[in-house]
N, CA, C and O of each residue as an XYZ file, in Angstrom:
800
protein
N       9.737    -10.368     -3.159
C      10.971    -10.168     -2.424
C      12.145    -10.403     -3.363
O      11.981    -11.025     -4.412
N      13.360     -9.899     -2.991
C      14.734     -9.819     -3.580
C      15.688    -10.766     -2.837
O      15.880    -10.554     -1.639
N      16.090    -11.436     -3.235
C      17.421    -12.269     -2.298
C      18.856    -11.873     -3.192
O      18.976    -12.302     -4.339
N      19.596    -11.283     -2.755
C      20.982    -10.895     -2.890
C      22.005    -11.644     -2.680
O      21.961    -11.822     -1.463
N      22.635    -12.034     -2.959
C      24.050    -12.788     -2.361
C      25.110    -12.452     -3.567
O      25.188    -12.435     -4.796
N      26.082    -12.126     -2.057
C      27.230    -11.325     -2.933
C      28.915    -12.228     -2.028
O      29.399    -12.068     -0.907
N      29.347    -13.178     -3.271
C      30.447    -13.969     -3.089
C      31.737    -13.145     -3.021
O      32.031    -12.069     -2.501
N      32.369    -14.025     -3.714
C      34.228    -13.158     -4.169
C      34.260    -13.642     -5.692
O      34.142    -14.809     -6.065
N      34.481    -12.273     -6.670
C      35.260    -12.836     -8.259
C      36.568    -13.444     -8.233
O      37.513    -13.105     -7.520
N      36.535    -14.269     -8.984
C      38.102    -14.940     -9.703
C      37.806    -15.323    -10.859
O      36.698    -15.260    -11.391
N      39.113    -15.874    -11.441
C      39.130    -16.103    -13.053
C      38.555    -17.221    -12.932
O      38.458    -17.885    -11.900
N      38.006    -17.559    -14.358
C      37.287    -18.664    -14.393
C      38.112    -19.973    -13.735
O      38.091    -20.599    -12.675
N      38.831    -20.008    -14.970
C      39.990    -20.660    -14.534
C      40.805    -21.618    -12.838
O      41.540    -22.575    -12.596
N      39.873    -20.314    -11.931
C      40.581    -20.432    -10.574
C      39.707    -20.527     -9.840
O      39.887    -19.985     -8.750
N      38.821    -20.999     -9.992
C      37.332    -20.524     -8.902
C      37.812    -20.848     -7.278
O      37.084    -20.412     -6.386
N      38.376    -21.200     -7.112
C      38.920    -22.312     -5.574
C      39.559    -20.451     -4.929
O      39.977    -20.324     -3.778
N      39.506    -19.446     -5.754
C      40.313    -18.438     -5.372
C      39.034    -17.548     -5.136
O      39.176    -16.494     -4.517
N      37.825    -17.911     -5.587
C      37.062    -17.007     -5.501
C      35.603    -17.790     -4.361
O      35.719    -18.673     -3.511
N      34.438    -17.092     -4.767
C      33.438    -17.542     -3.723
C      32.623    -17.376     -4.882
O      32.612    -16.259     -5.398
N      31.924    -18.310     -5.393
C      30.912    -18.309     -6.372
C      29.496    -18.930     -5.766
O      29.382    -20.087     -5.361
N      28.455    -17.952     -5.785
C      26.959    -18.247     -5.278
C      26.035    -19.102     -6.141
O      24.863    -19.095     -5.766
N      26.383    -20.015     -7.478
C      25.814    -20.690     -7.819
C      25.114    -21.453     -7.080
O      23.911    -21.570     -6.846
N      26.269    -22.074     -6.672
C      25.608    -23.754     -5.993
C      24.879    -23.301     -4.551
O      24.469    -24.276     -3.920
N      24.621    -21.887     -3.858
C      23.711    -22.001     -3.352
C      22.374    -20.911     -3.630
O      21.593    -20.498     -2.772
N      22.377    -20.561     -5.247
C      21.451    -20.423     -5.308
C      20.463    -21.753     -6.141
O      19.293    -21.836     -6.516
N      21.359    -22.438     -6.161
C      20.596    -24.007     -6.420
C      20.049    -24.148     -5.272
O      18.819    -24.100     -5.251
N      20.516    -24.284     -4.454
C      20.149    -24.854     -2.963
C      19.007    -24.025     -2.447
O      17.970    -24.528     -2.015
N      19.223    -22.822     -2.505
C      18.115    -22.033     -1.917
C      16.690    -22.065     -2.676
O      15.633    -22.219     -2.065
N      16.785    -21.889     -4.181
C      15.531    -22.896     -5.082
C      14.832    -23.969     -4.039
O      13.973    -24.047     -3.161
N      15.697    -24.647     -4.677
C      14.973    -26.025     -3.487
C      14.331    -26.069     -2.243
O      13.321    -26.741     -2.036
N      14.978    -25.263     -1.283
C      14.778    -24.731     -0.260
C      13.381    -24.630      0.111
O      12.596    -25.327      0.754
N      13.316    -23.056     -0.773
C      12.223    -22.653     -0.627
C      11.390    -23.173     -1.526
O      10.317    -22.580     -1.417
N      11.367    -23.596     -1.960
C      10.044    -24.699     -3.062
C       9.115    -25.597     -2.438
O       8.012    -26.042     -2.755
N      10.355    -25.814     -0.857
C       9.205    -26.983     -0.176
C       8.718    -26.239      1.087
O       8.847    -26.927      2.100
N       8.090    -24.778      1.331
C       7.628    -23.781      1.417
C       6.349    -23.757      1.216
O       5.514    -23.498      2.083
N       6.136    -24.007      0.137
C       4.996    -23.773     -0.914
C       3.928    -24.953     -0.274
O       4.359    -25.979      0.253
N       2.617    -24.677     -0.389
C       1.536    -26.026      0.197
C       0.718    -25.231     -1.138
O       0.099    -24.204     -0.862
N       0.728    -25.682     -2.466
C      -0.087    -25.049     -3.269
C      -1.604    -25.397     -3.404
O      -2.293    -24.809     -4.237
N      -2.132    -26.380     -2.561
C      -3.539    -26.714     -2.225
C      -4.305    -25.524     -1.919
O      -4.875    -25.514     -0.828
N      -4.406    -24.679     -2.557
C      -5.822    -23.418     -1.981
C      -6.880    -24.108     -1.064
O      -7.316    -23.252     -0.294
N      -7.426    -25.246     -0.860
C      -8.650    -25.888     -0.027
C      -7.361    -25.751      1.185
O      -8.074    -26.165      2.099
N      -6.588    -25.599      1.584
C      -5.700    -25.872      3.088
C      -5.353    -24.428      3.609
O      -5.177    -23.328      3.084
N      -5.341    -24.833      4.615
C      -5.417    -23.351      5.778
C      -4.076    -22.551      5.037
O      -4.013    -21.491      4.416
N      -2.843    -23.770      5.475
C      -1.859    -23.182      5.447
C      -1.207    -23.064      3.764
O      -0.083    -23.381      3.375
N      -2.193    -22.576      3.093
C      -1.906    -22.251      1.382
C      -0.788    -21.380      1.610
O      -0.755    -20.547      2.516
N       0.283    -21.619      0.632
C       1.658    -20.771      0.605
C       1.967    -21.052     -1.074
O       2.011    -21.989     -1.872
N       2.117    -19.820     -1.033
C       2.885    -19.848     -3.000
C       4.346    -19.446     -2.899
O       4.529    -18.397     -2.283
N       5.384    -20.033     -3.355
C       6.303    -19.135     -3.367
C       7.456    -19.404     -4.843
O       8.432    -20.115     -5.082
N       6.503    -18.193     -5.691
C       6.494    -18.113     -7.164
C       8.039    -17.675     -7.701
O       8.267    -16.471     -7.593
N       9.082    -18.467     -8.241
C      10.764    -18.131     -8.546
C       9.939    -16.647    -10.036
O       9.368    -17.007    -11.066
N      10.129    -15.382     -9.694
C       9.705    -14.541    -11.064
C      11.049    -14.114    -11.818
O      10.925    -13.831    -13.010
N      12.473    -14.031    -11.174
C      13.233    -13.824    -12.046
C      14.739    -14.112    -11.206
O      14.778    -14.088     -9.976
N      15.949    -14.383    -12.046
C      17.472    -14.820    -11.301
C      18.464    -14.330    -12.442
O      18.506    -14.378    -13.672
N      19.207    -13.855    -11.446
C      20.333    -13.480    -12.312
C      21.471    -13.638    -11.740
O      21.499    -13.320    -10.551
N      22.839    -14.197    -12.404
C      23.706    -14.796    -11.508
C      25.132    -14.359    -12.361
O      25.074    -14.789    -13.513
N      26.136    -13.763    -12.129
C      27.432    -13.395    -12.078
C      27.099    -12.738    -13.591
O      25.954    -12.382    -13.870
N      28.313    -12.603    -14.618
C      27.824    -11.768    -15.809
C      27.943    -12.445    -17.401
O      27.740    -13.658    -17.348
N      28.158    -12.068    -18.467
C      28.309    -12.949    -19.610
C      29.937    -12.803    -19.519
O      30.311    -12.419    -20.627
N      30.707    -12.910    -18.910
C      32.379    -12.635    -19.429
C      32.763    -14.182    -18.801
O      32.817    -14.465    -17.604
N      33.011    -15.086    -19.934
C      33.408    -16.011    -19.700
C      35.129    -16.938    -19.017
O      35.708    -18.023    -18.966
N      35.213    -15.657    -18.677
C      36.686    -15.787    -17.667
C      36.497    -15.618    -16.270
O      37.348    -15.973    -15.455
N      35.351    -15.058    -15.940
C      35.317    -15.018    -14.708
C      34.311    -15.899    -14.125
O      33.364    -16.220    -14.843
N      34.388    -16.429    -12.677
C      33.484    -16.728    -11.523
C      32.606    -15.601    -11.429
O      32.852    -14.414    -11.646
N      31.468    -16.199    -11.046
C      30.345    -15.374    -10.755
C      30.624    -14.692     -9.179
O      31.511    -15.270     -8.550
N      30.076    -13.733     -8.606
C      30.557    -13.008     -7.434
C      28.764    -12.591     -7.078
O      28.257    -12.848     -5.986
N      28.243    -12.137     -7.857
C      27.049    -11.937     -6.935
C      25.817    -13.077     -7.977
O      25.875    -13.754     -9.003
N      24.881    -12.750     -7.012
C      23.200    -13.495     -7.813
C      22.277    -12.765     -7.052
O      22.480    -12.307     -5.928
N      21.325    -12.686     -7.672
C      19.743    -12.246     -7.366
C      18.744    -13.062     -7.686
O      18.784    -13.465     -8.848
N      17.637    -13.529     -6.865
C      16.487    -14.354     -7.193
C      15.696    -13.862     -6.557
O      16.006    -13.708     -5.375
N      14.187    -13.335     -7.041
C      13.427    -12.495     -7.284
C      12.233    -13.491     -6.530
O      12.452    -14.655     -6.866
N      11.054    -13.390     -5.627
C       9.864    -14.372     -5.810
C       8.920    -13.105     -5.102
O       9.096    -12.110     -4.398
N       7.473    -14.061     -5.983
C       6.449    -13.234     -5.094
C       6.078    -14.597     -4.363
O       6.372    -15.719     -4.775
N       5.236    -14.233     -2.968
C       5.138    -15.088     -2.284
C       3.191    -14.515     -1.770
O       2.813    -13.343     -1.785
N       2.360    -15.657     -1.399
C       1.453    -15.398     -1.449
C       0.911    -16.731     -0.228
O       1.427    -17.837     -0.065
N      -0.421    -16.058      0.566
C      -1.033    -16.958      1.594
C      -1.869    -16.354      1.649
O      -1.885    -15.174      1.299
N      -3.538    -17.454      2.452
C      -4.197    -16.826      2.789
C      -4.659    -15.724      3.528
O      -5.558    -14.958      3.181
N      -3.713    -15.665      5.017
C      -3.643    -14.816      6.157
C      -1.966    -13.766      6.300
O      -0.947    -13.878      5.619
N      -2.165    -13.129      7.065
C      -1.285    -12.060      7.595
C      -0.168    -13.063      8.346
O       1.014    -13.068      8.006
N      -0.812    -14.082      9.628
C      -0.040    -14.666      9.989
C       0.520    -16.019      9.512
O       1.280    -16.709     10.191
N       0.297    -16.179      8.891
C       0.561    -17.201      7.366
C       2.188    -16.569      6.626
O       3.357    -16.951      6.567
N       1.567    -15.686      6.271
C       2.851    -14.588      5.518
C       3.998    -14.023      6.818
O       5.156    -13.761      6.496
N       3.657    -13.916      7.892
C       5.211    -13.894      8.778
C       5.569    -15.138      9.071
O       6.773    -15.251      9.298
N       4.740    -16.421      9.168
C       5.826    -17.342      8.896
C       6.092    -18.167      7.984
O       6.826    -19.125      8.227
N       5.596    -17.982      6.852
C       6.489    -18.050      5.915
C       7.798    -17.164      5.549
O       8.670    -17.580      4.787
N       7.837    -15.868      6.192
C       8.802    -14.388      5.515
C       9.995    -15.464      6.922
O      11.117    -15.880      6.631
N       9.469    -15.626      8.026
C      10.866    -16.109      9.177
C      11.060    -17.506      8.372
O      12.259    -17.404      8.116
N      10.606    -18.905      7.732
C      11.381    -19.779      6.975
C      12.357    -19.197      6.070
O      13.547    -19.510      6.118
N      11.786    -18.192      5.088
C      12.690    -17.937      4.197
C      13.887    -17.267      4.825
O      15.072    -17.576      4.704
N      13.407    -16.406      5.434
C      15.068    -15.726      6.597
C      15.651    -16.396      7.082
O      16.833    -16.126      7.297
N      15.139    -17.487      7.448
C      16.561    -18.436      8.545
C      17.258    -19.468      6.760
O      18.371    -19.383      6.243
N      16.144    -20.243      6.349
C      17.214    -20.600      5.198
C      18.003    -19.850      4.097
O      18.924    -20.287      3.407
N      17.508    -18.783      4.089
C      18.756    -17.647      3.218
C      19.716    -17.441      4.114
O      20.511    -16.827      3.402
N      20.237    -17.509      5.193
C      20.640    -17.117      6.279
C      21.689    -18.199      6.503
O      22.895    -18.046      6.308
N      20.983    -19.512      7.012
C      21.834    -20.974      6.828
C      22.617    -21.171      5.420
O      23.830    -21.356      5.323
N      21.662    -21.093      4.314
C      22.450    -21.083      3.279
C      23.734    -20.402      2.550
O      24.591    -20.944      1.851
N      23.555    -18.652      3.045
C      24.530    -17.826      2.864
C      25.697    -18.072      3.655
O      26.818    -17.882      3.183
N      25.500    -18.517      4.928
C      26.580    -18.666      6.082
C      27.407    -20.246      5.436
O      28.637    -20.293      5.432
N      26.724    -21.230      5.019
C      27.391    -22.495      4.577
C      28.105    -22.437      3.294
O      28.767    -23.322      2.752
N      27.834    -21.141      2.872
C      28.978    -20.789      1.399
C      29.618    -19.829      1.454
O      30.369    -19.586      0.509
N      29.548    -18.874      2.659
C      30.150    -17.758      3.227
C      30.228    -16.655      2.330
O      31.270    -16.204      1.856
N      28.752    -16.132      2.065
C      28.481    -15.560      1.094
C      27.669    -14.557      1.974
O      27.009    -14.899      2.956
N      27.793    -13.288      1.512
C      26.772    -11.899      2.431
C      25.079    -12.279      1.880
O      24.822    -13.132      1.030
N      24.423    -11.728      2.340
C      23.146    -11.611      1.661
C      22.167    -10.307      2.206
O      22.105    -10.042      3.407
N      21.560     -9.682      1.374
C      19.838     -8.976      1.896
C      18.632     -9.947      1.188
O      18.408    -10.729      0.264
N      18.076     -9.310      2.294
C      16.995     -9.728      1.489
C      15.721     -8.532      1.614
O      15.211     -8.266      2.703
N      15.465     -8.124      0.819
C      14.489     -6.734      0.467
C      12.962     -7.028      0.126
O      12.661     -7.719     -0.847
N      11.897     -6.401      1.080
C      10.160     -6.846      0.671
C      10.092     -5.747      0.158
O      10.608     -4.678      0.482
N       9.208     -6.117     -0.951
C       8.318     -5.038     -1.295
C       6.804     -4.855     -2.150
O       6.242     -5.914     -2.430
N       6.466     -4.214     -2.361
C       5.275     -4.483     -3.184
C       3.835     -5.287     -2.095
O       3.054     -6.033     -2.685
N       3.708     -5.121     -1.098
C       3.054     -5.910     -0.429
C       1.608     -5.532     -0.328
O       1.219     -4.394     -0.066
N       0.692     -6.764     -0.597
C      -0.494     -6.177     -0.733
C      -1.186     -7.392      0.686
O      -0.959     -8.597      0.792
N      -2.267     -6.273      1.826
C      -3.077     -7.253      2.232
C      -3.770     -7.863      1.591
O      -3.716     -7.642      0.381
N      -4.961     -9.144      2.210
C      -5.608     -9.675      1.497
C      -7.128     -8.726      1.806
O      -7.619     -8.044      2.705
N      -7.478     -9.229      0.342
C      -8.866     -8.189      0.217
C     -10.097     -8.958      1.050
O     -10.390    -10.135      0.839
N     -10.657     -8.251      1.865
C     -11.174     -8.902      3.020
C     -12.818     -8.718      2.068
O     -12.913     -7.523      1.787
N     -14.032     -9.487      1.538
C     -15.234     -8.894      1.325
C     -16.237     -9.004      2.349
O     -16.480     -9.929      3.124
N     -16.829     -7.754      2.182
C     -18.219     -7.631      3.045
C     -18.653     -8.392      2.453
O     -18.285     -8.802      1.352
N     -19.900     -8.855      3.369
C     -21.560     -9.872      3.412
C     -22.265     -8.976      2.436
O     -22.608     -9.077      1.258
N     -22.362     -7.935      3.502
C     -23.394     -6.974      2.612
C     -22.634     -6.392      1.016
O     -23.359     -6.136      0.055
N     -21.306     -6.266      0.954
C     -21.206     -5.725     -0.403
C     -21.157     -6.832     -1.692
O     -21.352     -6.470     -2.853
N     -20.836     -8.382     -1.270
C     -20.840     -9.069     -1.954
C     -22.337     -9.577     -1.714
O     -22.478    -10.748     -2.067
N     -23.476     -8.983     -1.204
C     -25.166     -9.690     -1.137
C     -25.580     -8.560     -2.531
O     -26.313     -8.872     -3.470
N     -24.818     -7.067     -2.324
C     -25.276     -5.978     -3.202
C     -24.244     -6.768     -4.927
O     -24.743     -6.628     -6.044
N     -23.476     -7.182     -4.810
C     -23.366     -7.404     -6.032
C     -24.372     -8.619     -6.491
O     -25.058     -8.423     -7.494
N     -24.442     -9.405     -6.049
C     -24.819    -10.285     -6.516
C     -26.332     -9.933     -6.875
O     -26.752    -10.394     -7.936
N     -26.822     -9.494     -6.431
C     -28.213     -8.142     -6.565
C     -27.982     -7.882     -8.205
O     -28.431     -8.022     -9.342
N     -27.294     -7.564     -7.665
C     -26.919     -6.191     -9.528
C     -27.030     -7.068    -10.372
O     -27.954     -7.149    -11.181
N     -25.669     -8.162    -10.224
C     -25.590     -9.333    -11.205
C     -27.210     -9.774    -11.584
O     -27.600     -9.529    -12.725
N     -27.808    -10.193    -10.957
C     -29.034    -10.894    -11.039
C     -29.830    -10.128    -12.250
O     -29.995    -10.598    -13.376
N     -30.381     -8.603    -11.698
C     -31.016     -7.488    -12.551
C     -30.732     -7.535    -13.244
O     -31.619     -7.581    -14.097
N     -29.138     -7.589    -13.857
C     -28.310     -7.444    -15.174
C     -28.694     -8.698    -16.063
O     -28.577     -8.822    -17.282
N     -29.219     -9.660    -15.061
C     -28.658    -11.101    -15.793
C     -27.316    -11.434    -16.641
O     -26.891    -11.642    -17.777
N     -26.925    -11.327    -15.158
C     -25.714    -11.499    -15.452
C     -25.313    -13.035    -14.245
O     -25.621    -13.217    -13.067
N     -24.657    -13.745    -15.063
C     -23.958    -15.418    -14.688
C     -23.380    -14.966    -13.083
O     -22.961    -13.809    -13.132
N     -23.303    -15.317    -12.272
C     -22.365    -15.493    -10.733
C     -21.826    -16.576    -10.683
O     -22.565    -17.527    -10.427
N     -20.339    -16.848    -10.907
C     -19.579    -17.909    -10.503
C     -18.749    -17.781     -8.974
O     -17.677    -17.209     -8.776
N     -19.338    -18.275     -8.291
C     -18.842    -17.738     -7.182
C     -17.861    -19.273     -6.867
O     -18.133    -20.458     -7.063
N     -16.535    -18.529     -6.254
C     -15.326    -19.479     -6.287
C     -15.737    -20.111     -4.698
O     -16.330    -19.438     -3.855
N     -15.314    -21.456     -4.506
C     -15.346    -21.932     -2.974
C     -14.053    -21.647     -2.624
O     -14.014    -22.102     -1.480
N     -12.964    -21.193     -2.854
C     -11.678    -20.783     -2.088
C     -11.442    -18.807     -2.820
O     -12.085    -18.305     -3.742
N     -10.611    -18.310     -2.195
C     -10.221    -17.035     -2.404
C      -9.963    -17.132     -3.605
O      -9.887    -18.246     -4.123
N      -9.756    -15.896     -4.377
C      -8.608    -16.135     -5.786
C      -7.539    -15.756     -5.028
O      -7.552    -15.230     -3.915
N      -6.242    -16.182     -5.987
C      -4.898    -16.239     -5.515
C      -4.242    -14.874     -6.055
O      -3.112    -14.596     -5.654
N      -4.954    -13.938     -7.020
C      -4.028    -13.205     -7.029
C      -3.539    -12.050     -6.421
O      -4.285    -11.626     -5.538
N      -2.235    -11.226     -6.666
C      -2.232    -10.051     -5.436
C      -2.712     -8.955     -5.936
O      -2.197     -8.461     -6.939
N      -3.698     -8.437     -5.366
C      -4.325     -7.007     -5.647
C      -3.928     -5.595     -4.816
O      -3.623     -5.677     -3.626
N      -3.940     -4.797     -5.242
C      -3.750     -3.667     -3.682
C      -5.074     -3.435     -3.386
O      -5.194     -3.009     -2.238
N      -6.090     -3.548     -3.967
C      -7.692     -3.581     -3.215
C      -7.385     -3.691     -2.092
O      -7.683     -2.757     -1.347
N      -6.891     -4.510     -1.703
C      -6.758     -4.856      0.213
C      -6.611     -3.837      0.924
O      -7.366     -3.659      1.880
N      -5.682     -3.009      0.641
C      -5.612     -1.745      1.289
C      -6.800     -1.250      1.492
O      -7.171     -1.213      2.666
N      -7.858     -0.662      0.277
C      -8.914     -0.250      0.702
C      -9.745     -1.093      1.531
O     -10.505     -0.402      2.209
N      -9.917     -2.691      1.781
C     -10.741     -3.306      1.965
C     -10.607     -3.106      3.998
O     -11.354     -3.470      4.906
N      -9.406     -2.432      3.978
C      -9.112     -2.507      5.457
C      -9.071     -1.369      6.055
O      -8.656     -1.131      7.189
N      -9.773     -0.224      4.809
C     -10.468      1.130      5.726
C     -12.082      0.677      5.649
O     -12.741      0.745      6.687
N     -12.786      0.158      4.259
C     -14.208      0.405      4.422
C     -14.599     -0.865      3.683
O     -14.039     -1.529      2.811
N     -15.920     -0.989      4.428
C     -16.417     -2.287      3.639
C     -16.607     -2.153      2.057
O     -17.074     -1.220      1.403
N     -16.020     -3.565      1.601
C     -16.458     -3.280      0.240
C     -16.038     -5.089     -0.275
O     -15.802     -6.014      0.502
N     -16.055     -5.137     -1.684
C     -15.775     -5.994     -2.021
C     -15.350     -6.412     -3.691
O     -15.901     -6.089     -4.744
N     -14.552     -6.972     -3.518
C     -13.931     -7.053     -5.140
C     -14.456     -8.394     -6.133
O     -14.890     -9.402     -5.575
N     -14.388     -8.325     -7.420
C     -15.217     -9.111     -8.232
C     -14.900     -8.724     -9.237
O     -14.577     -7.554     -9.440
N     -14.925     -9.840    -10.294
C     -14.285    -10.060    -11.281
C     -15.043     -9.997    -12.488
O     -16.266     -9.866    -12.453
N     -14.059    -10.127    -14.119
C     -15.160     -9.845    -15.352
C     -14.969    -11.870    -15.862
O     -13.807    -12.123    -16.179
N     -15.409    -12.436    -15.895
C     -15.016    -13.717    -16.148
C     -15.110    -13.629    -18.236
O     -16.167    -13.411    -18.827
N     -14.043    -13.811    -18.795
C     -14.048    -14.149    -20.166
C     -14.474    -15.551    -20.950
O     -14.624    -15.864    -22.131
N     -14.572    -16.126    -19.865
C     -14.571    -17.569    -20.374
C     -13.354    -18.630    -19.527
O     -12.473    -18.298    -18.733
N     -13.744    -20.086    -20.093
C     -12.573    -20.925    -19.712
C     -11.714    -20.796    -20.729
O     -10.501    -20.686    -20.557
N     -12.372    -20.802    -22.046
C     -11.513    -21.237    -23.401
C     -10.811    -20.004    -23.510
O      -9.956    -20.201    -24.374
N     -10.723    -18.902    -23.115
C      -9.965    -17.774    -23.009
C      -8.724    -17.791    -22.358
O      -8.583    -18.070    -21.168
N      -7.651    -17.435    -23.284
C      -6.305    -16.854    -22.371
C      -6.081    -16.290    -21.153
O      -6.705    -15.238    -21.015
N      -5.192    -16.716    -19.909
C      -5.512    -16.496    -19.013
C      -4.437    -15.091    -18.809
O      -3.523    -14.807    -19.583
N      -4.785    -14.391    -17.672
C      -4.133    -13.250    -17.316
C      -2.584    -14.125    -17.780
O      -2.197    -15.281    -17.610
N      -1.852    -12.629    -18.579
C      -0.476    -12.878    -18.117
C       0.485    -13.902    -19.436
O       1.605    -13.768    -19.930
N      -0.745    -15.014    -19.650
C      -0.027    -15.840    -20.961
C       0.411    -14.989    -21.982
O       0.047    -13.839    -22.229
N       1.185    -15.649    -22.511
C       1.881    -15.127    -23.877
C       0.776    -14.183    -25.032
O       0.797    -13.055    -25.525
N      -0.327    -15.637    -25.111
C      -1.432    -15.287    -26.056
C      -2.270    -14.533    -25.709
O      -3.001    -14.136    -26.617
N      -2.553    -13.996    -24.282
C      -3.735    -13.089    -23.501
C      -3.875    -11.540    -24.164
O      -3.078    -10.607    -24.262
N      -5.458    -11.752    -24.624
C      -5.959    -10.475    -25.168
C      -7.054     -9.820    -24.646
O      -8.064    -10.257    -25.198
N      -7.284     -9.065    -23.923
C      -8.501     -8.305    -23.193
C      -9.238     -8.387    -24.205
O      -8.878     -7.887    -25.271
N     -10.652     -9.166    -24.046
C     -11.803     -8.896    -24.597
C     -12.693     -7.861    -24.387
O     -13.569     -7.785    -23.526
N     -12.314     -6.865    -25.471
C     -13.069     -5.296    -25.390
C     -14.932     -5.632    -24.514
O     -15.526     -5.061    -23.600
N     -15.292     -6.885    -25.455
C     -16.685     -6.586    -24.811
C     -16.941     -6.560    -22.986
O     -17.739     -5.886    -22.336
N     -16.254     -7.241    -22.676
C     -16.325     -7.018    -21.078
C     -16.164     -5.729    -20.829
O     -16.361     -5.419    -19.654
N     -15.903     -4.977    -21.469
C     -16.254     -3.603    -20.694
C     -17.687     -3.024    -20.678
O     -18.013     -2.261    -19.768
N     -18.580     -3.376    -21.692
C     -20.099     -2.938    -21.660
C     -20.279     -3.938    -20.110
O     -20.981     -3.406    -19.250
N     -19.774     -5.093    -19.824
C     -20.651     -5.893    -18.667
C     -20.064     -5.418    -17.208
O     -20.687     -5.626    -16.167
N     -18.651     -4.683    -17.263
C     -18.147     -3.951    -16.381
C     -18.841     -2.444    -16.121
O     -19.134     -2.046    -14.994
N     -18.957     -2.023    -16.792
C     -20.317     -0.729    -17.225
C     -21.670     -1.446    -16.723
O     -21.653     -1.135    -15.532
N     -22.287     -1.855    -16.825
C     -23.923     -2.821    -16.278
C     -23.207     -2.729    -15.028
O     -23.648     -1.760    -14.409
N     -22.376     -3.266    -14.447
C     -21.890     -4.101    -12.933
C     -21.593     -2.731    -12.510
O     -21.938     -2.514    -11.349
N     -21.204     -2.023    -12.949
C     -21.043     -0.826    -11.628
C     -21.611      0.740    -11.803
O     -21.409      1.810    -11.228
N     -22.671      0.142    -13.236
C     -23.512      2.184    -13.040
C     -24.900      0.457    -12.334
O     -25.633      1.126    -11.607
N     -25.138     -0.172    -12.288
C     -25.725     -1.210    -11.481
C     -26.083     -0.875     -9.779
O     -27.103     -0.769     -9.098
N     -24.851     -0.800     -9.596
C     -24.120     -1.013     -8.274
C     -24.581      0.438     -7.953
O     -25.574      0.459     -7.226
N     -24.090      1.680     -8.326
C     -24.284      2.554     -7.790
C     -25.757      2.892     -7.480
O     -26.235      3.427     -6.479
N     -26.466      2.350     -8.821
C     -27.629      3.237     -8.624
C     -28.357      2.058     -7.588
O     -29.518      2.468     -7.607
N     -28.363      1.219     -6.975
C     -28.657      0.342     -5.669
C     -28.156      1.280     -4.354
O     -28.770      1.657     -3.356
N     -26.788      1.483     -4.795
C     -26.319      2.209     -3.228
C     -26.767      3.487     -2.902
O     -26.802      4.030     -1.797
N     -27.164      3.977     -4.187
C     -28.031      5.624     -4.168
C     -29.572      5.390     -3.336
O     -29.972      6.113     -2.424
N     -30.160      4.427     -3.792
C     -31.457      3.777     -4.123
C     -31.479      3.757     -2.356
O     -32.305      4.503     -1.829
N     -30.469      2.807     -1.337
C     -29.975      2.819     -0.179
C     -30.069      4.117      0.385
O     -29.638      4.330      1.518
């Protein structure tokens, strides 16, 4: 999601003349930070990740007039995620009105959660086995957002991962390098898979 807030410019100099959204995009940080239940073992798991902010411009004479703060936000369930989306609306809302500042706020990018079949995660683990191949199977969901979900909510199926290691860079770090060989074990895992569901 996008949070917008759009104040009044003045010279630096004069800010008392203008409406500057700093101090409540401090506030709204905070806000929504205590949002978040980052325990994955708890029902009500909520992430709500700050990914980028930008606030008035480099011209050092003026008050800032608008800001943007950027988050992805993440839960286990559907109804999890509308109420978390109505907290964040009423405190962007309280907050914009107590500095008398406009605001939107814009979703996008939204992925359901990837729901797995019994039977498609009994057929991988099948394959895995034949392959001899390791199964680390997680006791909570993974957290990240996939659009898989979409498909997972026309037809059964199920999603699964290439594991590199622990001592490996994780998605996303600075240092993270796709290890070419996981693709021969991604190749095993799904000419695997098919020839089971043919076999079916």
């Amino acid at each position: 999601m996008c949070i917008r807030l759009k104040g009044k410019k003045a010279h630096a100099s004069e800010p008392e003349n203008g409406v500057n959204p700093a101090l409540a995009v401090s506030e709204l940080i905070k806000s929504i930070a205590q949002f978040s239940e980052p325990n994955a073992h708890k029902e009500n798991f909520a992430l709500c990740t700050p990914i980028y902010m930008n606030l008035g411009e480099k011209n050092y004479g003026i008050s800032a007039e608008d800001a943007e703060i950027h988050y992805t936000i993440r839960t286990w369930s559907g109804e999890n995620m509308t109420q978390l989306e109505d907290k964040i609306k009423k405190a962007v809302n309280a907050i914009a009105q107590s500095y008398s500042l406009q605001y939107t706020i814009d979703w996008f990018e939204y992925f359901p959660a990837s729901n797995n079949d019994d039977t498609c995660v009994s057929l991988i683990k099948k394959v895995a086995k034949q392959e001899n191949l390791f199964v680390n199977q997680h006791v909570n969901s993974l957290k990240f957002g996939e659009d898989f979900g979409w498909y997972s909510q026309q037809y059964k199926s199920a999603i699964f991962g290439l594991g590199a290691g622990e001592e490996h860079p994780a998605l996303h770090q600075a240092n993270y390098d796709f290890p070419n060989e996981l693709i021969a074990t991604g190749i095993q895992m799904f000419k695997g898979t098919i020839a089971k569901v043919l076999d079916n």
